[in-house]
N, C-alpha and C positions, 0 to 999 in steps of 0.2 A: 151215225157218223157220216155214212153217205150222203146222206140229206148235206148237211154242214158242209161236207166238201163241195155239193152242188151248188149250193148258197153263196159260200167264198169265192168260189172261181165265177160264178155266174156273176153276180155283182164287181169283183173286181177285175176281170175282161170290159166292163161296159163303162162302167169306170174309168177305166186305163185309155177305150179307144173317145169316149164324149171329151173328157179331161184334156188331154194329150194333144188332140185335134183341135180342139177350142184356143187350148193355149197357143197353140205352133200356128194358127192362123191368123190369130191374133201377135203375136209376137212380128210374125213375118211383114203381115201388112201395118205393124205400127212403126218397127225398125229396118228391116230387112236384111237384118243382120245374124248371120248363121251362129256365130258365138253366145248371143243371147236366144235364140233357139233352142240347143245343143243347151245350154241353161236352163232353159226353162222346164225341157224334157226330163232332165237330171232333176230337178227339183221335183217335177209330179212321181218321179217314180223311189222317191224317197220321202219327201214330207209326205204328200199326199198318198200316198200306197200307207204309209203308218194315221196320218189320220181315218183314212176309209175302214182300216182293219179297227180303229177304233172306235169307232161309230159304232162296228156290223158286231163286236163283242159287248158294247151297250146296249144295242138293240135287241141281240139275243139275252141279254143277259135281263132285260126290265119284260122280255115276255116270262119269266119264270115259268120254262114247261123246257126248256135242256138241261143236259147234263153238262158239268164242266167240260170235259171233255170233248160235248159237240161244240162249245162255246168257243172254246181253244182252236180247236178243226175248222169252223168258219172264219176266224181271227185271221191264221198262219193263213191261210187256203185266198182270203181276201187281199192280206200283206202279199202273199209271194206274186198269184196271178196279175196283181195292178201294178205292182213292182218290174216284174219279170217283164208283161207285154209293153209296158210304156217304152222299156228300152231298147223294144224293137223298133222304136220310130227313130231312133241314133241313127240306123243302117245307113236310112236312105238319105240322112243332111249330113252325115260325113263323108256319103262318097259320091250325091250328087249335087248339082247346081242348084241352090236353096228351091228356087221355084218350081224346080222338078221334083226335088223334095220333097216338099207339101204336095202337090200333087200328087206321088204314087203315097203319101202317104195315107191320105186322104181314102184312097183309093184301098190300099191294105187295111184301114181302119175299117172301114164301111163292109169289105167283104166280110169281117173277121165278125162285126158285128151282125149282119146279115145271115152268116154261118149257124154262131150262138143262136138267134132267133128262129129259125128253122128248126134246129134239133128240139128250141125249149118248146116251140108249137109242137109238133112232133108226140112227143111225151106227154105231152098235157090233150092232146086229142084235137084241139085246135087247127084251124086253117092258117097255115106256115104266111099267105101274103100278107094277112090282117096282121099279124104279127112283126114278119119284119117291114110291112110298110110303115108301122107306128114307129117303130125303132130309129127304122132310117133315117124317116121325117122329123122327127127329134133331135136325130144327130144335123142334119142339115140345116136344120133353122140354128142349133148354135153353132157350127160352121159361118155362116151367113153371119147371126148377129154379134160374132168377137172377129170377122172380117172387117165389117161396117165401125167397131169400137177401137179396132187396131188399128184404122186408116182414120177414122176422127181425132184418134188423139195424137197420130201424126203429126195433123192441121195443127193441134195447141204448141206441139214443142217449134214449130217452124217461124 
């Protein structure tokens, strides 16, 4: 069951901060409108928190080698963490100026994933930079490429 819970939560924290950021970067530089932010965050941590948890109980469930029970534990464990972290990115566009917003957001997301990637190096015996330097660079190129897609399709509604 441990395993399952490591599973759930690992995937959906990583989830919750690539997703979350992607979107809010992309929303910000297409509209720059905090309401449809504030929307879009609310949708990743509901549609997407229930798709992801359903994905990671199909996934576990076509390796047929768990029990229901871990199947269930990585399920909930994926639901809650993608759920639960997305709606940390609320904090910072409810109480500051959209574009400081995104920014600590950014900023809270990348450490949190940074974090995660440390401990998973850590435990797996691994060198922690090669780890989260993959991670990071990951996160920043779609940072980067739903920045460049929010702001070109600005250009079409204009």
């Amino acid at each position: 069951m441990k395993e399952s819970l490591r599973t759930g939560i690992s995937f959906g924290l990583t989830s919750a901060v690539i997703t979350t950021l992607g979107l809010m970067v992309g929303l910000n530089s297409g509209t720059g409108s905090k309401m449809v932010v504030l929307g879009g965050v609310l949708t990743i941590a509901i549609a997407d928190a229930f798709s992801d948890a359903l994905g990671i109980h199909v996934s576990e469930e076509s390796e047929n080698v768990h029990t229901t029970k871990q199947i269930w534990g990585a399920t909930i464990a994926t639901f809650l963490a993608k759920s639960l972290f997305a709606l940390t990115f609320l904090i910072p566009v409810i109480f500051l100026p959209l574009t400081t917003a995104i920014i600590v957001s950014v900023a809270w997301g990348l450490s949190v994933l940074t974090t995660l990637s440390y401990f998973m190096a850590r435990s797996q015996g691994k060198q922690p930079w090669k780890i989260i330097g993959e991670h990071v660079l990951i996160a920043i190129v779609v940072i980067a490429i739903t920045q460049y897609v929010g702001s070109w399709v600005s250009t079409l509604a204009s």
